[in-house]
N, C-alpha and C positions, 0 to 999 in steps of 0.2 A: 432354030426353034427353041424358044423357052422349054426347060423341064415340067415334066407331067407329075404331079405327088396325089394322089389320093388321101380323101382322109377320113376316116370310115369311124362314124358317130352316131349316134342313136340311145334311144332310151328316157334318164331324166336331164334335165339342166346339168348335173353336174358335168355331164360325160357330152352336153352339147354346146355349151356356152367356151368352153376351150378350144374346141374345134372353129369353133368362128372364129375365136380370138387369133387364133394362129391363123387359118387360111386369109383372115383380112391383113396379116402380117403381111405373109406369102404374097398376097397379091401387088401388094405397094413394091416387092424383091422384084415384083414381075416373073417370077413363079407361073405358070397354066397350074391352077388348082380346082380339084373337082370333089363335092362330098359327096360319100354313100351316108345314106343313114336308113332309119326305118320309121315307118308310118308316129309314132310317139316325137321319134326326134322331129319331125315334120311341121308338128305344131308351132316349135320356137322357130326353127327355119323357113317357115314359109313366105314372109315378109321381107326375106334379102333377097331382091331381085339380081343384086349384083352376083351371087355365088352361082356356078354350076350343082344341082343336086339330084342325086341318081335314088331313086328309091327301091331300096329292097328291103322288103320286110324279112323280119323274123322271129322267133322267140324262141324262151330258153325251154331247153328240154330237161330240165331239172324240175317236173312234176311230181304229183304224187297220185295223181290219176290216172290209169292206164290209156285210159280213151285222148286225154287230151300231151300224153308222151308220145302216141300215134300222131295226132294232128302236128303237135312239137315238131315231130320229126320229119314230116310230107311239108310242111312248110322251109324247115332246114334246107332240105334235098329242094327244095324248088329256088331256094335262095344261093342257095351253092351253084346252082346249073346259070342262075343270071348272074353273080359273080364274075363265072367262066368265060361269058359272050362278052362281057363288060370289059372286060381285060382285055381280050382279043381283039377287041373295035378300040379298046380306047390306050392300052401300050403304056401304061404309067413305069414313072421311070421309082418313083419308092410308093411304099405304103403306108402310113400312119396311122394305127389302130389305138381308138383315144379310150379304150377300153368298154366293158358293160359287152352283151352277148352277140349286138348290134352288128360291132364290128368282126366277129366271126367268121363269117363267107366272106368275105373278099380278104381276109389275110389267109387264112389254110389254102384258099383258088391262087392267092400270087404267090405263096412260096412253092406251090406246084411250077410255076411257070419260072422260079427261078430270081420271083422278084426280091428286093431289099424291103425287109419288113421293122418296123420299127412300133413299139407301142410307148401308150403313156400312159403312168399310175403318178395318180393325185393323192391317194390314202394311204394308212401307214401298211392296214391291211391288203396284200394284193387279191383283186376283185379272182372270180371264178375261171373268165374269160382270158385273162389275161395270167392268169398264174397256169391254165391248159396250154396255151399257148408259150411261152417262153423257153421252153426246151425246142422249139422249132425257130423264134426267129432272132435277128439279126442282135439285136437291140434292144432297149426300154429304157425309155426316159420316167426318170422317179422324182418326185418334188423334195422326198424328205429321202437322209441315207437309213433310216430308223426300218426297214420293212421288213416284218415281223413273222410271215409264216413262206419262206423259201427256201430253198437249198443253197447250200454255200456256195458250190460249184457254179452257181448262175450269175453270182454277184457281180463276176465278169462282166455280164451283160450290159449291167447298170450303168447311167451318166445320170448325173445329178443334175438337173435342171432350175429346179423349181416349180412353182405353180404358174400355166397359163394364165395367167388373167385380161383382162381389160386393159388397153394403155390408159385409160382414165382413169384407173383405180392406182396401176404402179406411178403415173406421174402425178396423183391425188395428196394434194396438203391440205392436212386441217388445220383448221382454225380454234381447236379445242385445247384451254389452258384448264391448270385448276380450277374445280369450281367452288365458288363463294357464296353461290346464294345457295337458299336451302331447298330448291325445287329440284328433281332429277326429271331428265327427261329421256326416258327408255323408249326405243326401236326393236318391235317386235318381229322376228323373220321365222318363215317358215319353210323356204327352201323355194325351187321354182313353182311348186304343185302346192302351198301352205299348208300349216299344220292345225290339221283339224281341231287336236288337243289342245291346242294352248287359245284356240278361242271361248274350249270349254272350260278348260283349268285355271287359267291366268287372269281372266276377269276377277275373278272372289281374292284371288291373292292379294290384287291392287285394290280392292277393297278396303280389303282386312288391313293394307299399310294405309290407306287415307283415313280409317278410325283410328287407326294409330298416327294420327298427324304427320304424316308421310305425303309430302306435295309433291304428288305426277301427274308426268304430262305423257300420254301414253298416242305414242304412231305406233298403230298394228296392221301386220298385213294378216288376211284370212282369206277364208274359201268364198266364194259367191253366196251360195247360203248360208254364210253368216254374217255377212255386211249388215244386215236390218237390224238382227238380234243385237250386234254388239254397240251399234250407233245407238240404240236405245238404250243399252242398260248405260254408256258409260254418259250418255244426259242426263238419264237420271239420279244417277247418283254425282253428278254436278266436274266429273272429269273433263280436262282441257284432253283433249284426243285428234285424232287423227287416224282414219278407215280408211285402206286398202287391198287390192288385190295384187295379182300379178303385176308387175313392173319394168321394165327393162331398163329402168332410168332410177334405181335406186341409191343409185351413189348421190339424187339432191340431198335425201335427208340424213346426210350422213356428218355434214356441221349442224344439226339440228340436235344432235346428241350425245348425250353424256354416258348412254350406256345399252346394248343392245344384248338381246335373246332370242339367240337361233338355235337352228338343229346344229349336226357337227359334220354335217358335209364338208369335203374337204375343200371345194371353190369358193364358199360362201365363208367358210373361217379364213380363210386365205385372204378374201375382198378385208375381211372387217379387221385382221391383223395387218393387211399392208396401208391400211385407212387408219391406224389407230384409235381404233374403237374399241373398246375393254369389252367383252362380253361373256354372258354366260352361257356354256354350250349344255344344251338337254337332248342328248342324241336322239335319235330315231331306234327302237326297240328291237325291230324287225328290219334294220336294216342288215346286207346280208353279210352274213358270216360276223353280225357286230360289230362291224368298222366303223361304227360313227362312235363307238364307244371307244375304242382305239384312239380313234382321230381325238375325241376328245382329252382323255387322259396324257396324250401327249403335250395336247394343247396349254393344258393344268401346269405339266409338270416343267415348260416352259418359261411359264409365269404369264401365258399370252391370254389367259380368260380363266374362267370358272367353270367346275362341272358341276352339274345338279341332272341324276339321273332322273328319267320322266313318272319313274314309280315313287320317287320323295318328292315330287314338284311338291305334294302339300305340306310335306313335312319341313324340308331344306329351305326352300326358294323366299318366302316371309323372309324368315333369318335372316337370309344372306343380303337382301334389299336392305333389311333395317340397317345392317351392318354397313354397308356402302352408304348410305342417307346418312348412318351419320359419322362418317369418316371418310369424305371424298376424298382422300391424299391415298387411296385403296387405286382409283383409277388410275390416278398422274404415274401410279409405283408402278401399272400395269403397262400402260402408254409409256414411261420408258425402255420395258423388256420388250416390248413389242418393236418398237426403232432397233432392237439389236437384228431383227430379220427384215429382209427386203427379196423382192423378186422380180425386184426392174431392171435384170438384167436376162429374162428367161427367156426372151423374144432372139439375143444376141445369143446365148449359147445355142439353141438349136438351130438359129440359122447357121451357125459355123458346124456344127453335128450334119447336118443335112447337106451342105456345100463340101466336107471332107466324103462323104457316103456317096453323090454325085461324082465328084475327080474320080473316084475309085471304081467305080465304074465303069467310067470313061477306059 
């Protein structure tokens, strides 16, 4: 019989779109692969007919309400006890915890049972979950060797992987040379859930640069409620554009452009660095413990994009467009540094991580 690997995801796109990536890996090894995730992951998961998917809700008991650190916690403890039955009916032979709180009950329930536990950090900062965790398990697989708030003693644990992605994105060649005409055309992202702000912010930006003779062509993704508003303003003020929402097919418009603006999630910088896409990262504020801030200044100092934090969008972001608009050989500089990183080989190290973990076993 094929081995049993669990792979416990949940939460946003960052922490669910790798866990496909990998288990559709898994499945072509001929691998038995089964996800856990929770009612949020659910969303993006729910249209692969092909995957096994186990549902256990949960959430994080880092409140600041006492009432709902109670609920926090009776949901924990109910999630843990179906963990427990889970394992016992279904005998997985490792764990893969893709981090975010999600994957919580079913790693603490199989390292009770003895199982091989393994997680994965995509950030520079290690998430909450995952940094509780890693004094108990086996393993963790890290994108970057840069991780920034652990203890030395764990560093052991570490294998350097890279980022999960897409095999469309690692085996993705553009088509983008210097550019020579004087139009840019920006790819607006806002993560899987899109970013509210920058459907509020970034219209007047792109403005303020077409009164400065500034020729864009603006593809934006945004929220549902603001598809109407934006299709309007950017006719009338006479914009070539392009409205979207959520996507799962985002890698078309990705020879469509010269220059993209997303959050600083670390899958979504990863797609546009292994795609060679120059772009400017405007982390998320409130993301936790400020890791998109992290993510980003890495990303900076690199050479692989620009930061423009979301409290200067008014200030910064103009600027930095005029700059690019008129000195395209900014991007080609960047789209070089960016060929110095690759992570089309992150599918082959953990499959050999995971087939040494399996022998050992045996």
């Amino acid at each position: 019989m094929s081995k049993k690997i669990f792979i416990a995801t949940g939460g946003t796109g960052g922490h669910v779109f790798p866990a496909y990536s990998l288990s559709k890996y898994f499945l072509k090894k001929k691998y038995n692969i089964e996800l856990i995730s929770d009612r949020r992951g659910m969303r993006y998961l729910k249209n692969y007919s092909d995957l096994k998917i186990n549902l256990i809700d949960t959430i994080t008991i880092f409140q600041r309400n006492p009432l709902k650190i109670i609920k926090a916690s009776i949901i924990l403890i109910v999630a843990l006890i179906k963990s427990f039955f889970l394992i016992i009916k279904k005998k997985p032979d490792i764990i893969l915890g893709m981090g975010g709180y999600s994957s919580f009950p079913i790693c603490i329930v199989g390292k009770l049972f003895k199982i091989k536990v393994i997680l994965y950090e995509n950030n520079l900062i290690i998430g909450k979950t995952n940094k509780f965790l890693l004094p108990l398990i086996d393993q963790i697989f890290v994108s970057y060797d840069k991780i920034l708030n652990i203890n030395e003693k764990y560093k052991k644990k570490f294998f350097i992987t890279g980022n999960i992605l897409r095999e469309e994105i690692t085996n993705f060649k553009t088509k983008n040379t210097i550019k020579k005409s004087k139009n840019l055309t920006l790819l607006i992202l806002g993560g899987s859930q899109a970013a509210q702000v920058f459907g509020e912010k970034l219209p007047k930006i792109f403005s303020e640069c077409k009164k400065n003779n500034m020729d864009l062509k603006i593809i934006q993704q945004c929220t549902i409620n603001q598809v109407d508003i934006l299709k309007e303003f950017y006719k009338n003020n006479k914009f070539n554009y392009e409205i979207f929402t959520f996507t799962k097919d985002i890698i078309k418009y990705f020879d469509q452009v010269d220059l993209a603006i997303s959050r600083s999630g670390s899958s979504m910088s990863a797609e546009l660095i292994n795609c060679r896409i120059p772009f400017i990262s405007i982390p998320l504020p409130s993301s936790a413990e400020n890791h998109q801030l992290f993510n980003a200044k890495y990303f900076e100092s690199q050479g692989f994009s620009f930061l423009v934090e979301e409290r200067n969008i008014e200030k910064d972001l103009f600027t930095l467009i005029k700059s690019i608009h008129e000195d395209k050989s900014l991007l080609n500089q960047m789209r070089e540094k960016q060929k110095k990183h690759s992570d089309k080989k992150v599918f082959e190290l953990i499959d050999k991580e995971i087939t040494k973990s399996l022998n050992e076993k045996n």
